[in-house]
mmCIF file of the N, C-alpha and C atoms, coordinates in Angstrom:
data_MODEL
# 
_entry.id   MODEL 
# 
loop_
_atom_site.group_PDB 
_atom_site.id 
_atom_site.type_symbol 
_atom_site.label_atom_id 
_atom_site.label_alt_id 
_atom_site.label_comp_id 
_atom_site.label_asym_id 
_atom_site.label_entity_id 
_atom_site.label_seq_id 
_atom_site.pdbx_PDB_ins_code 
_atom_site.Cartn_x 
_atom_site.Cartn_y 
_atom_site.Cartn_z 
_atom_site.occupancy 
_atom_site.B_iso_or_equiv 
_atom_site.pdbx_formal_charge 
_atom_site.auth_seq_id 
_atom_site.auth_comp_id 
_atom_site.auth_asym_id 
_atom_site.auth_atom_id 
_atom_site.pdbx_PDB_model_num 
ATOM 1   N N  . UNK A 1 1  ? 46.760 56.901 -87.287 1.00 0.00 ? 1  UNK A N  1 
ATOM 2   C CA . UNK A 1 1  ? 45.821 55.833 -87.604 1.00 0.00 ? 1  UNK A CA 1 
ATOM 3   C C  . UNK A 1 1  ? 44.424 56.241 -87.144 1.00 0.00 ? 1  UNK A C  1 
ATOM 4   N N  . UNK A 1 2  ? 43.419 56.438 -87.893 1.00 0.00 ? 2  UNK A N  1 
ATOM 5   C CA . UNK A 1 2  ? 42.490 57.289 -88.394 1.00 0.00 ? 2  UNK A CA 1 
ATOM 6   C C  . UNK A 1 2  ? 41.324 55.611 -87.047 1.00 0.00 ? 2  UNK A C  1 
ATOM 7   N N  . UNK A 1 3  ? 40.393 55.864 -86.547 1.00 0.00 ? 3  UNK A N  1 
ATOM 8   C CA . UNK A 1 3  ? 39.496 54.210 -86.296 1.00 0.00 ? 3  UNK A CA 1 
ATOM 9   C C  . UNK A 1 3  ? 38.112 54.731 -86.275 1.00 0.00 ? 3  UNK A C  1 
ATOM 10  N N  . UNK A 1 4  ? 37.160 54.296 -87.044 1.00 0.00 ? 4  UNK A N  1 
ATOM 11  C CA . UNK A 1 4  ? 35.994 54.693 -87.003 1.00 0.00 ? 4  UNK A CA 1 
ATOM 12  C C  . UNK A 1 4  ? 34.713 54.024 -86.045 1.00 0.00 ? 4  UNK A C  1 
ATOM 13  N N  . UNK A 1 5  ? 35.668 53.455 -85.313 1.00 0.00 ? 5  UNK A N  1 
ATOM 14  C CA . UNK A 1 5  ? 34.841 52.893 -83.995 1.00 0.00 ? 5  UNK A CA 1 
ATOM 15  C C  . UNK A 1 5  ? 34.207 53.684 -83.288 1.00 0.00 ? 5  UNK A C  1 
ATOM 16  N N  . UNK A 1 6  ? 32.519 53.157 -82.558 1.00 0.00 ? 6  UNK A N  1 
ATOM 17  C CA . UNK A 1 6  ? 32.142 54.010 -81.755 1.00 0.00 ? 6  UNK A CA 1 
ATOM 18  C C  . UNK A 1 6  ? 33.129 54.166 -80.631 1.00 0.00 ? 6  UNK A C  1 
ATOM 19  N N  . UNK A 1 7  ? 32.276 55.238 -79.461 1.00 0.00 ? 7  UNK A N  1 
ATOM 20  C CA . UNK A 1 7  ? 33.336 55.212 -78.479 1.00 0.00 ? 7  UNK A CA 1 
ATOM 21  C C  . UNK A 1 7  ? 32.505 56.745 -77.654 1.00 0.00 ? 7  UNK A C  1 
ATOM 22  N N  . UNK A 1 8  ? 32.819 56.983 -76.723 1.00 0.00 ? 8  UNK A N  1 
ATOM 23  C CA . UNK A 1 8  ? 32.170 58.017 -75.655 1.00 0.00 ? 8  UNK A CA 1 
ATOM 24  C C  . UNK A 1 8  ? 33.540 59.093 -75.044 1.00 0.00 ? 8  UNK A C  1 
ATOM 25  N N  . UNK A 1 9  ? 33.260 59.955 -74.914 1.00 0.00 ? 9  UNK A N  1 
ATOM 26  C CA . UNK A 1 9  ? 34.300 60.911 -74.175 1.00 0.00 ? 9  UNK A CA 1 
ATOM 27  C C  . UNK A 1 9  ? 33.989 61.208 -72.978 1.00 0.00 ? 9  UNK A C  1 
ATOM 28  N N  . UNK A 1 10 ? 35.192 60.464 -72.236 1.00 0.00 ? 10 UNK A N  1 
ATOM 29  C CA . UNK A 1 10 ? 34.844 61.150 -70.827 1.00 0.00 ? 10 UNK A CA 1 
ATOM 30  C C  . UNK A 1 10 ? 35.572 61.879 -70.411 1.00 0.00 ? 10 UNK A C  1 
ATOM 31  N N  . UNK A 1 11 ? 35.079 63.199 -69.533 1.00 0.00 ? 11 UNK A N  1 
ATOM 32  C CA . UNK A 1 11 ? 35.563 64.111 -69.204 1.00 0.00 ? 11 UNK A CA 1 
ATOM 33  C C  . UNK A 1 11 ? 35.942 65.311 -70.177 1.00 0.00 ? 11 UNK A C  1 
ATOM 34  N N  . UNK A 1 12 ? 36.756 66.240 -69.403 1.00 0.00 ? 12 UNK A N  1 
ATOM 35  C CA . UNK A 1 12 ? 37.300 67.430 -70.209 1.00 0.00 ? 12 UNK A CA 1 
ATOM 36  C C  . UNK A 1 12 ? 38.705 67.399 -71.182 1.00 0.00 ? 12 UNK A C  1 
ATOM 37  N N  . UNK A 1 13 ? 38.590 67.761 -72.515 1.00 0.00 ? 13 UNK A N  1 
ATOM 38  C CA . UNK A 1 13 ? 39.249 67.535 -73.528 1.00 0.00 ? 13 UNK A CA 1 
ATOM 39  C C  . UNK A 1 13 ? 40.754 68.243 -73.129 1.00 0.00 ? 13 UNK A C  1 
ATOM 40  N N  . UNK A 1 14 ? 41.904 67.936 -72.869 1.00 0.00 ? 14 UNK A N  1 
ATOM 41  C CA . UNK A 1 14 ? 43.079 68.624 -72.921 1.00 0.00 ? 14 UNK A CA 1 
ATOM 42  C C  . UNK A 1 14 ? 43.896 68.481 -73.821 1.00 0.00 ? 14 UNK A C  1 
ATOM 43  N N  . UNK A 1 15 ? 44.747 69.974 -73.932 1.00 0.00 ? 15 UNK A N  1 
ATOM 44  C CA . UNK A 1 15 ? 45.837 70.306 -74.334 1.00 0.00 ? 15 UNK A CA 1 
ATOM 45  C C  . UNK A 1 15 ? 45.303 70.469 -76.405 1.00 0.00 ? 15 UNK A C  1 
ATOM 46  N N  . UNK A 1 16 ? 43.756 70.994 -76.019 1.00 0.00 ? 16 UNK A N  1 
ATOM 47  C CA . UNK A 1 16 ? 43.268 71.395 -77.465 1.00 0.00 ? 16 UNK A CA 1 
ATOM 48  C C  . UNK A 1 16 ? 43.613 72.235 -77.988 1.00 0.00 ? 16 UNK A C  1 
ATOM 49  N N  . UNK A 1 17 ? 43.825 72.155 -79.435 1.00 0.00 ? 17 UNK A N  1 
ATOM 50  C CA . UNK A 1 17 ? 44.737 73.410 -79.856 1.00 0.00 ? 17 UNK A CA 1 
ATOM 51  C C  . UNK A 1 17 ? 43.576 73.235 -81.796 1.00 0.00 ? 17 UNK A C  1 
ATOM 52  N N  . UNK A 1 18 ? 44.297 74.475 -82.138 1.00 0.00 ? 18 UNK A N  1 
ATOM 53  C CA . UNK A 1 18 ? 43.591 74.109 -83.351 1.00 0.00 ? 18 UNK A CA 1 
ATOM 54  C C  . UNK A 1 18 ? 44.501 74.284 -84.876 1.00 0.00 ? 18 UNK A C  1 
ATOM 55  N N  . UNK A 1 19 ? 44.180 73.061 -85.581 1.00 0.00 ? 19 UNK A N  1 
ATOM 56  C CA . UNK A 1 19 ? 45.251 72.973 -86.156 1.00 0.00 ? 19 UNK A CA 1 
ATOM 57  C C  . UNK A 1 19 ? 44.750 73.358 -87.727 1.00 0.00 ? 19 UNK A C  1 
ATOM 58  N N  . UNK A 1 20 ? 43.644 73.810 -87.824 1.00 0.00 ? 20 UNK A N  1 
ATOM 59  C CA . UNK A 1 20 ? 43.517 74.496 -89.401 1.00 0.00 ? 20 UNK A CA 1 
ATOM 60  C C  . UNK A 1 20 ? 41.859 75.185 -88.948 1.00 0.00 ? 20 UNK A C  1 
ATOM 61  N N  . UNK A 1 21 ? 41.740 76.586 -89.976 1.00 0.00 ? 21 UNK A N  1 
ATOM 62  C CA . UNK A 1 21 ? 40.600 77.261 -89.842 1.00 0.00 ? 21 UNK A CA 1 
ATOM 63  C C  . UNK A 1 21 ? 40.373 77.555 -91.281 1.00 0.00 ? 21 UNK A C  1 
ATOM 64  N N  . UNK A 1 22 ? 39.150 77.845 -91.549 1.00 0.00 ? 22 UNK A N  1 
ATOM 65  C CA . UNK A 1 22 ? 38.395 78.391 -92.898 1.00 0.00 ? 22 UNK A CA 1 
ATOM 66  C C  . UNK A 1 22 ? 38.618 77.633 -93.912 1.00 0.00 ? 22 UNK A C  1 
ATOM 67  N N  . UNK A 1 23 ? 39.454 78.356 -95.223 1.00 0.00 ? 23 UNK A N  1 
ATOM 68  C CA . UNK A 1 23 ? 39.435 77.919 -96.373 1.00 0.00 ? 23 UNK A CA 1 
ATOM 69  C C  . UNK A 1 23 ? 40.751 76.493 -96.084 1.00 0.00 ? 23 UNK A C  1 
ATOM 70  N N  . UNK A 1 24 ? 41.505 76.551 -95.006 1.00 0.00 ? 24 UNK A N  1 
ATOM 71  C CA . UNK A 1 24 ? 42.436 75.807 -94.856 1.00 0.00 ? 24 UNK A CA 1 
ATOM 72  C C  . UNK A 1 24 ? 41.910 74.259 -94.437 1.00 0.00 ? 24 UNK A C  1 
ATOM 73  N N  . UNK A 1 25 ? 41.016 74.233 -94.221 1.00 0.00 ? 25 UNK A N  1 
ATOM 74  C CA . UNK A 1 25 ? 39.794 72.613 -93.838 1.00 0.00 ? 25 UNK A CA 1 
ATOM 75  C C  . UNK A 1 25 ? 39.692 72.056 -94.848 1.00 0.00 ? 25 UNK A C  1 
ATOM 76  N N  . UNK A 1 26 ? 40.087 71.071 -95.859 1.00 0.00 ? 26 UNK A N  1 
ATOM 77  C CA . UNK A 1 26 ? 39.646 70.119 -96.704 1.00 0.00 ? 26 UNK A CA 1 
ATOM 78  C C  . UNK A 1 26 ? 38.398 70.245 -96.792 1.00 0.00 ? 26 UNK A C  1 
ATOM 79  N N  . UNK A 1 27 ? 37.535 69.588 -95.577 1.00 0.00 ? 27 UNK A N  1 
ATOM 80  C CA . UNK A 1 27 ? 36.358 69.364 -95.721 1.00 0.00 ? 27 UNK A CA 1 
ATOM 81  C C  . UNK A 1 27 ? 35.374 70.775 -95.154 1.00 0.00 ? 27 UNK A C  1 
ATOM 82  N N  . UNK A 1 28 ? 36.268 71.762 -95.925 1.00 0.00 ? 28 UNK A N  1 
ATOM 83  C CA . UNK A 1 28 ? 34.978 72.736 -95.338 1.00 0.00 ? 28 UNK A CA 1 
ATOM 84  C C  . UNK A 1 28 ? 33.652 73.061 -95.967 1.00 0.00 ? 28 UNK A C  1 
ATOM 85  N N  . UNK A 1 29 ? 33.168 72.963 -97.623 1.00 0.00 ? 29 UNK A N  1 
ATOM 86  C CA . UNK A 1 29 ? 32.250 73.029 -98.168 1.00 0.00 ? 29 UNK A CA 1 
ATOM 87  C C  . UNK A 1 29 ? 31.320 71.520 -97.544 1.00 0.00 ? 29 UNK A C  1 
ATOM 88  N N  . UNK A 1 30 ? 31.975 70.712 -97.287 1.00 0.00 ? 30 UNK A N  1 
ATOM 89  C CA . UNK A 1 30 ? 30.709 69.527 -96.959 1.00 0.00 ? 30 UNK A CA 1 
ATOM 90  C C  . UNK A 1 30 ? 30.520 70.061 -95.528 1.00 0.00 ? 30 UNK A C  1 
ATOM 91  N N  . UNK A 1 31 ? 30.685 70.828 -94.643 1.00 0.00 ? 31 UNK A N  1 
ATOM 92  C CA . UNK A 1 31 ? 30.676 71.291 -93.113 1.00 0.00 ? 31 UNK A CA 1 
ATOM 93  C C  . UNK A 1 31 ? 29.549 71.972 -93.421 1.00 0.00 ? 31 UNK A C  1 
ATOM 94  N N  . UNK A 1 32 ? 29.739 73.267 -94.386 1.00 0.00 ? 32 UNK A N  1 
ATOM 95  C CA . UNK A 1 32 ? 28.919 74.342 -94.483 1.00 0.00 ? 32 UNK A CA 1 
ATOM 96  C C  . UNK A 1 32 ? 27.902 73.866 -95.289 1.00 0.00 ? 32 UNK A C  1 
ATOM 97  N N  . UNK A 1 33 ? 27.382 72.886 -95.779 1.00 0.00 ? 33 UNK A N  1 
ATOM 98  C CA . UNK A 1 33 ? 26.387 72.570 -96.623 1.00 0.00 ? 33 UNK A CA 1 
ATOM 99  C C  . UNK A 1 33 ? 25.663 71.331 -95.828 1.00 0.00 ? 33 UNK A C  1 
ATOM 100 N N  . UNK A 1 34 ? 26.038 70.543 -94.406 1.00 0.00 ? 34 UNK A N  1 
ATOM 101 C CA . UNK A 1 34 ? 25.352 69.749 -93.499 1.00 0.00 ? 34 UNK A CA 1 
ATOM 102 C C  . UNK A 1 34 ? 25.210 71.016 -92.241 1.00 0.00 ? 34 UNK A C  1 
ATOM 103 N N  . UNK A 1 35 ? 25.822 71.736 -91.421 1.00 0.00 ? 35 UNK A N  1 
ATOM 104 C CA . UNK A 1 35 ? 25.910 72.381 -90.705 1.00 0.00 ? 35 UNK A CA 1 
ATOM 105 C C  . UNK A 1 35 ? 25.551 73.487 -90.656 1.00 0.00 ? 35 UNK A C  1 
ATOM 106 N N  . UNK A 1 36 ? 26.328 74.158 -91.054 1.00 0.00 ? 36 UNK A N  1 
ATOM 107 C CA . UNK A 1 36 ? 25.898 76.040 -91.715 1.00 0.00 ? 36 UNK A CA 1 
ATOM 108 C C  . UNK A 1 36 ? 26.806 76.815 -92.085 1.00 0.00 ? 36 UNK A C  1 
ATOM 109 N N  . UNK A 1 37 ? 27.108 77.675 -92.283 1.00 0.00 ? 37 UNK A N  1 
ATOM 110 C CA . UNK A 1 37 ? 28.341 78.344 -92.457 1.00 0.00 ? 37 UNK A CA 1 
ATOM 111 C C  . UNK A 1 37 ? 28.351 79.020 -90.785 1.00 0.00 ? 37 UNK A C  1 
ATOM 112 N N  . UNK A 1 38 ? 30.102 79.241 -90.726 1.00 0.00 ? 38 UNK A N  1 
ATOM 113 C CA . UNK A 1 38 ? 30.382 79.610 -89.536 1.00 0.00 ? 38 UNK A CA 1 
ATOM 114 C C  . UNK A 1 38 ? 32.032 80.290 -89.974 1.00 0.00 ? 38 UNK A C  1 
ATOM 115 N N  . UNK A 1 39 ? 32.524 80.498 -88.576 1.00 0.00 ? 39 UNK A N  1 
ATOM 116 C CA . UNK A 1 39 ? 34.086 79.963 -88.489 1.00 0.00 ? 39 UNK A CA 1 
ATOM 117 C C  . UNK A 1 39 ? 34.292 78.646 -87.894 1.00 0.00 ? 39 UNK A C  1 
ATOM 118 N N  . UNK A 1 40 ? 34.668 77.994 -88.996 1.00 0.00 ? 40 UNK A N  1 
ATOM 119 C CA . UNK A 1 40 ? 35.250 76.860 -89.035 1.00 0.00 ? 40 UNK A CA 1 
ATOM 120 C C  . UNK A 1 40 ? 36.507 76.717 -88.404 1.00 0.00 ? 40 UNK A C  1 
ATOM 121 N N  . UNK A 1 41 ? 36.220 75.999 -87.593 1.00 0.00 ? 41 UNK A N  1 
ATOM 122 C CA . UNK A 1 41 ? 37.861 75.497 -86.803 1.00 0.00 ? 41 UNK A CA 1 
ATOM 123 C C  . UNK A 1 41 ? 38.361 73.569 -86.746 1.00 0.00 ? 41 UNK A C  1 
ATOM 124 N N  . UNK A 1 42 ? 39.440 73.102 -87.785 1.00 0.00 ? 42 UNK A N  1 
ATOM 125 C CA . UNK A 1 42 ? 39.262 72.261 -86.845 1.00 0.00 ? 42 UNK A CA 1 
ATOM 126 C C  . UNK A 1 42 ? 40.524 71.958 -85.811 1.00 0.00 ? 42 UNK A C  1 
ATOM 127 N N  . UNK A 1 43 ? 40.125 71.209 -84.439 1.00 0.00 ? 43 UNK A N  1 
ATOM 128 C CA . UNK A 1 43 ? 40.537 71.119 -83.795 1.00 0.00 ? 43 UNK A CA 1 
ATOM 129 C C  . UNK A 1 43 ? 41.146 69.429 -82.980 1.00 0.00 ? 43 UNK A C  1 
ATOM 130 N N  . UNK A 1 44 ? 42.557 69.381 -82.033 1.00 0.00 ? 44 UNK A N  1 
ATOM 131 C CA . UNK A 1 44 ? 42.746 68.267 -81.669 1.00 0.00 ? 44 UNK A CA 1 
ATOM 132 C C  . UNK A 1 44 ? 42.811 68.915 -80.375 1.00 0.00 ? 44 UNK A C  1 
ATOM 133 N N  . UNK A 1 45 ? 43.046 67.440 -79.555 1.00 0.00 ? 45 UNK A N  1 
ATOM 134 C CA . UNK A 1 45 ? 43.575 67.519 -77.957 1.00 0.00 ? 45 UNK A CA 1 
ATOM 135 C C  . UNK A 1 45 ? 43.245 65.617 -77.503 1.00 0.00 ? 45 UNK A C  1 
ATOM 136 N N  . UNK A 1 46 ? 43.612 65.973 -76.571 1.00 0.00 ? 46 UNK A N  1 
ATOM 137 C CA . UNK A 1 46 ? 43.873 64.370 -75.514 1.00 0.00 ? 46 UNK A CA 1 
ATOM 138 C C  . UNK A 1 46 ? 42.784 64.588 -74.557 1.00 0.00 ? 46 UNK A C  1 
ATOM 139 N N  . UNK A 1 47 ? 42.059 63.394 -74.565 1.00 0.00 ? 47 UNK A N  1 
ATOM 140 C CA . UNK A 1 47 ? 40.911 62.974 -74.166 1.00 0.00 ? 47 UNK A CA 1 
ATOM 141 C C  . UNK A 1 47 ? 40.783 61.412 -73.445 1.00 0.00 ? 47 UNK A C  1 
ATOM 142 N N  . UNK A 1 48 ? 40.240 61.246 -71.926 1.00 0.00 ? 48 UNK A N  1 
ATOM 143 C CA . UNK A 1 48 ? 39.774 59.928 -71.872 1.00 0.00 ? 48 UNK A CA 1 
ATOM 144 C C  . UNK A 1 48 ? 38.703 59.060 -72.417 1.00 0.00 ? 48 UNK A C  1 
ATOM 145 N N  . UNK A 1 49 ? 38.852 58.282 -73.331 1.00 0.00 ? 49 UNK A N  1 
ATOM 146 C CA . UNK A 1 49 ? 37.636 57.993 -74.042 1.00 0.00 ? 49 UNK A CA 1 
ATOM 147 C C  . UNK A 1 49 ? 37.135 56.092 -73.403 1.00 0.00 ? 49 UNK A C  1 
ATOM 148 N N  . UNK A 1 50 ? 35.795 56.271 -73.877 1.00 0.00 ? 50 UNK A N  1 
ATOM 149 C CA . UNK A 1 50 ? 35.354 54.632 -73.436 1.00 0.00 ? 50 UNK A CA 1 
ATOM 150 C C  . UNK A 1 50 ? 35.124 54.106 -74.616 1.00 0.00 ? 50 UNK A C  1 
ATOM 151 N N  . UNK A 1 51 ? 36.109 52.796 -75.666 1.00 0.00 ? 51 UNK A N  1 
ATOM 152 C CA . UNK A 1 51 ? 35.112 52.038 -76.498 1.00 0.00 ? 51 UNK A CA 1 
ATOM 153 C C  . UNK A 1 51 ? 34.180 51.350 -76.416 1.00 0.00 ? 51 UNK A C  1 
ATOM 154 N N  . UNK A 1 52 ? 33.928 50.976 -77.635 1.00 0.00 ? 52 UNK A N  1 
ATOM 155 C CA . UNK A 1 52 ? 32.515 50.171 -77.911 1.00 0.00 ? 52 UNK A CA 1 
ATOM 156 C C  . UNK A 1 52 ? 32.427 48.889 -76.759 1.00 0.00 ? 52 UNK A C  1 
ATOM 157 N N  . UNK A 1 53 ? 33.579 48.328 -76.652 1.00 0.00 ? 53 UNK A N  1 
ATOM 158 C CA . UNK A 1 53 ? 33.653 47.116 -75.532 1.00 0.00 ? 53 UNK A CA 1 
ATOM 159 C C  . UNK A 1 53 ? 34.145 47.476 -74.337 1.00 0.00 ? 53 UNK A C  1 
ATOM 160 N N  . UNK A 1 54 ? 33.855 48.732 -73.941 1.00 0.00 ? 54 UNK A N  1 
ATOM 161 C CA . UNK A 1 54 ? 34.092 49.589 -72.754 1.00 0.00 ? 54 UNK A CA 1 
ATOM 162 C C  . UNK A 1 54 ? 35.058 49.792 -71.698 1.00 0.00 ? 54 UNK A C  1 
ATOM 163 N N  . UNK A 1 55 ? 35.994 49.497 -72.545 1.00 0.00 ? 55 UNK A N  1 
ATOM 164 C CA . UNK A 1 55 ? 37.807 49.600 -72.262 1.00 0.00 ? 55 UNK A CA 1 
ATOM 165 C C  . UNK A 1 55 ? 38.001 51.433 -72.159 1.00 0.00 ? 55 UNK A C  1 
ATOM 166 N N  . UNK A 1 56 ? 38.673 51.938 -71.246 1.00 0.00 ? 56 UNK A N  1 
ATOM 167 C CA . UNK A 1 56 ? 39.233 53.224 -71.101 1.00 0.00 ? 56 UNK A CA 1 
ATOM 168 C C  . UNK A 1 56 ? 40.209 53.329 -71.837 1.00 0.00 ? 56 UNK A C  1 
ATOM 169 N N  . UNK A 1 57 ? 40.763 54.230 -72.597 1.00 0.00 ? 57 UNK A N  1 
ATOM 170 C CA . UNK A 1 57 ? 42.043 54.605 -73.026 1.00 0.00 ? 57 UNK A CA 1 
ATOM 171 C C  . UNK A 1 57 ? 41.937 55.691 -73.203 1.00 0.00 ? 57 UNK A C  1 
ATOM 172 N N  . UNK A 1 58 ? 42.948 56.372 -73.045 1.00 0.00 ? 58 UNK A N  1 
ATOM 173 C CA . UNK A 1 58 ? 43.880 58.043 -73.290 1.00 0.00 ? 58 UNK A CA 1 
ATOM 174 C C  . UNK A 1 58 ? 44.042 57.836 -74.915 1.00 0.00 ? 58 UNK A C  1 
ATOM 175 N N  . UNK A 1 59 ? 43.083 59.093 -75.085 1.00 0.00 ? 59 UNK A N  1 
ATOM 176 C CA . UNK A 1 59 ? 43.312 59.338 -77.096 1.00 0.00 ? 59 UNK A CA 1 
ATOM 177 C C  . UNK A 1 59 ? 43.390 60.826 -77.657 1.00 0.00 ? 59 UNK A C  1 
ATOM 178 N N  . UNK A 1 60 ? 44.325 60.817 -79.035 1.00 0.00 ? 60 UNK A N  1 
ATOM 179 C CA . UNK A 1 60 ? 44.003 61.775 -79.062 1.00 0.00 ? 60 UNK A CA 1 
ATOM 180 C C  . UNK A 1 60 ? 42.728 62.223 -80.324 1.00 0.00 ? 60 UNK A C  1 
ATOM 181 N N  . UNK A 1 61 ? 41.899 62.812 -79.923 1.00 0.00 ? 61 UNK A N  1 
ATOM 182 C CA . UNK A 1 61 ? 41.005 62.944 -80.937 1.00 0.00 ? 61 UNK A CA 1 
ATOM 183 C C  . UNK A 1 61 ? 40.910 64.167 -81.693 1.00 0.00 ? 61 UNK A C  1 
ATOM 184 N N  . UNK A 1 62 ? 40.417 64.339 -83.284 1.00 0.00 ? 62 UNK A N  1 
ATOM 185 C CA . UNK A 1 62 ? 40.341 65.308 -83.627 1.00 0.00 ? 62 UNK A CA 1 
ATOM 186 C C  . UNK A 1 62 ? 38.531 65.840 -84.008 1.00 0.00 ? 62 UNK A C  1 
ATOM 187 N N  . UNK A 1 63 ? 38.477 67.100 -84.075 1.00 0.00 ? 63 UNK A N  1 
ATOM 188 C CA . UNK A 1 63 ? 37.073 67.274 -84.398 1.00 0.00 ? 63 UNK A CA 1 
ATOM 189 C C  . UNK A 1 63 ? 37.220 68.384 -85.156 1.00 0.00 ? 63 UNK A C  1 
ATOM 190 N N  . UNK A 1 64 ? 35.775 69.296 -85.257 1.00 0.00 ? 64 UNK A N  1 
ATOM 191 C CA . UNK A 1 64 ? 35.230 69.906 -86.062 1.00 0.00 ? 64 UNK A CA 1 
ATOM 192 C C  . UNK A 1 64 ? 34.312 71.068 -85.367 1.00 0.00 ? 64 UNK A C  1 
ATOM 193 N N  . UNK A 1 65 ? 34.832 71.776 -85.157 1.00 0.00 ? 65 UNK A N  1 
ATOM 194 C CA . UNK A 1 65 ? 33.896 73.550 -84.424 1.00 0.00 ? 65 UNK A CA 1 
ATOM 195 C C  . UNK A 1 65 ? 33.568 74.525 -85.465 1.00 0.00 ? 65 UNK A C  1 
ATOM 196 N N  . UNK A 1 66 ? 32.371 75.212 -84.827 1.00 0.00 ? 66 UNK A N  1 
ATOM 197 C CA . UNK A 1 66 ? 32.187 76.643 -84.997 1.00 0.00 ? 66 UNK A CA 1 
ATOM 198 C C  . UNK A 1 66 ? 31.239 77.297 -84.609 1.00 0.00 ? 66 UNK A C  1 
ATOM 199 N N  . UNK A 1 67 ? 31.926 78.632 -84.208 1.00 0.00 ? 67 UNK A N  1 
ATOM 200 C CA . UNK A 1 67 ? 30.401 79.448 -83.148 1.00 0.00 ? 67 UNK A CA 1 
ATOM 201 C C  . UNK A 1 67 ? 29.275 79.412 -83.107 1.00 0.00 ? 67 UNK A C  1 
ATOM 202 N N  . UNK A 1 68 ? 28.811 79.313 -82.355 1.00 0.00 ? 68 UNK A N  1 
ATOM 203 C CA . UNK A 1 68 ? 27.196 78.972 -82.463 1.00 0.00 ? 68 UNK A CA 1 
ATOM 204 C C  . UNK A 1 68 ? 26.411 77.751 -83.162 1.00 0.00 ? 68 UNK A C  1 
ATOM 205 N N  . UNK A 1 69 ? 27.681 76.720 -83.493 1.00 0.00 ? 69 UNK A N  1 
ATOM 206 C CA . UNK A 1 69 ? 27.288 75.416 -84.339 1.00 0.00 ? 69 UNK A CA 1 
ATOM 207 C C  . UNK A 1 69 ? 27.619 74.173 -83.486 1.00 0.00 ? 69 UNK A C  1 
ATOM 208 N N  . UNK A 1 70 ? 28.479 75.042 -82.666 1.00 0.00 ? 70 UNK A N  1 
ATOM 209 C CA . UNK A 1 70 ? 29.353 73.448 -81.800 1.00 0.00 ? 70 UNK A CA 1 
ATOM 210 C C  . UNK A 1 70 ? 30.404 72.735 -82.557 1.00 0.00 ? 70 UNK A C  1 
ATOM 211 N N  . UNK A 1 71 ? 30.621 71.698 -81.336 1.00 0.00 ? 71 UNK A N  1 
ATOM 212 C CA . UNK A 1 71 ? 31.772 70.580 -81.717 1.00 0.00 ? 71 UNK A CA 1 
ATOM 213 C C  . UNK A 1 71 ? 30.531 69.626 -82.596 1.00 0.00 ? 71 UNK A C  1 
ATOM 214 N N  . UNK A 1 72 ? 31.325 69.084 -83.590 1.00 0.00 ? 72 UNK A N  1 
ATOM 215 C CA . UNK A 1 72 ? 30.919 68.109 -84.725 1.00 0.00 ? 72 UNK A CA 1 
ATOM 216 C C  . UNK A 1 72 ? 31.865 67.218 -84.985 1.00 0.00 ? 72 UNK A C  1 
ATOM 217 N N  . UNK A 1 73 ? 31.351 66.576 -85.363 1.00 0.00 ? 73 UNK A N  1 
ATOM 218 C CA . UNK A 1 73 ? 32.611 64.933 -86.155 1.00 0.00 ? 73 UNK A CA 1 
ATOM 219 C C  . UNK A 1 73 ? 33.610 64.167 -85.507 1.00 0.00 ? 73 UNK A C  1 
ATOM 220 N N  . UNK A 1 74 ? 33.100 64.176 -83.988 1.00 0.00 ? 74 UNK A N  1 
ATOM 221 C CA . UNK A 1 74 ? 34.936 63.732 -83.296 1.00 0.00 ? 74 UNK A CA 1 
ATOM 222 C C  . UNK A 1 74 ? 35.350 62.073 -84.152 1.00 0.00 ? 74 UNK A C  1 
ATOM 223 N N  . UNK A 1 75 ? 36.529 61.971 -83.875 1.00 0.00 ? 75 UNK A N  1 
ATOM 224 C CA . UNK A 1 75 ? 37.088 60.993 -84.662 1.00 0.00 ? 75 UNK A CA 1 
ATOM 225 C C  . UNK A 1 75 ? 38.155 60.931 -83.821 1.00 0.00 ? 75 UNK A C  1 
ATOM 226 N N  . UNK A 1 76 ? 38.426 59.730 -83.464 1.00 0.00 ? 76 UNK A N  1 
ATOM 227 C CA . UNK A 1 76 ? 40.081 58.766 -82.693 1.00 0.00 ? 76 UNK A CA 1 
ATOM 228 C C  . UNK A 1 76 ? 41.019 58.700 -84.066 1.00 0.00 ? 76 UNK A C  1 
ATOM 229 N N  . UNK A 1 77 ? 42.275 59.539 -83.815 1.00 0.00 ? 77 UNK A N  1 
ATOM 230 C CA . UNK A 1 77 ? 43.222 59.564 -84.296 1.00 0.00 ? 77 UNK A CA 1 
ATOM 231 C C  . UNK A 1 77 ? 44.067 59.262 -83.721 1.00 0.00 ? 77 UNK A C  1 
ATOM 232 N N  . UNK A 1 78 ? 44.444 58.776 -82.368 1.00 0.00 ? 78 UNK A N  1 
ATOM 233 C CA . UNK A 1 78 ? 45.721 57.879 -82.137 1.00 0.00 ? 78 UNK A CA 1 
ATOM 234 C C  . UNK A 1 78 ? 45.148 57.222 -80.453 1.00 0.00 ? 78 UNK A C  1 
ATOM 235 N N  . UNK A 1 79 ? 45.338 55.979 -80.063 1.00 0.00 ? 79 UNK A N  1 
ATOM 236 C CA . UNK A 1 79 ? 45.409 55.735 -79.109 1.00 0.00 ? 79 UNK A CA 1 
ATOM 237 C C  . UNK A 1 79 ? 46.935 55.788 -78.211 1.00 0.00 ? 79 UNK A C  1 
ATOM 238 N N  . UNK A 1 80 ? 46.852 56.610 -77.088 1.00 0.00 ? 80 UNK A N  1 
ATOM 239 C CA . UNK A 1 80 ? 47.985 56.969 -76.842 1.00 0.00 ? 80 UNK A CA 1 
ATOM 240 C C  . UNK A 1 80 ? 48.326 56.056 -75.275 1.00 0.00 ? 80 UNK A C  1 
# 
């Protein structure tokens, strides 16, 4: 369950792994045409996050890397 709520990350991201690179990203032509071209990674892991009404919860979030471009797009994909 995908939530497009704001929300803040606190602390260091664990147990990140990466679960598709390059041509394997859906959204990799809209990455490389806002961002730049890179190696594209994207990536998940478990994170303490703060919402908008500033409740703590353990989530896992997914995002969007690449060298010299950074982390991009995080998004809450499951509150755990």
């Amino acid at each position: 369950m995908a939530t497009s709520m704001k929300f803040e990350i606190i602390g260091e991201i664990a147990q990140a792994e990466t679960i598709a690179t390059g041509s394997k990203i859906r959204e990799i032509v809209r990455l490389q045409k806002i961002y730049g071209r890179g190696r594209w990674r994207k990536r998940k892991g478990v994170v303490r996050v703060r919402l908008g009404g500033g409740t703590l919860h353990l989530a896992e979030i997914h995002w969007y890397e690449a060298s010299g471009i950074g982390r991009k797009e995080f998004k809450i994909k499951e509150l755990l």
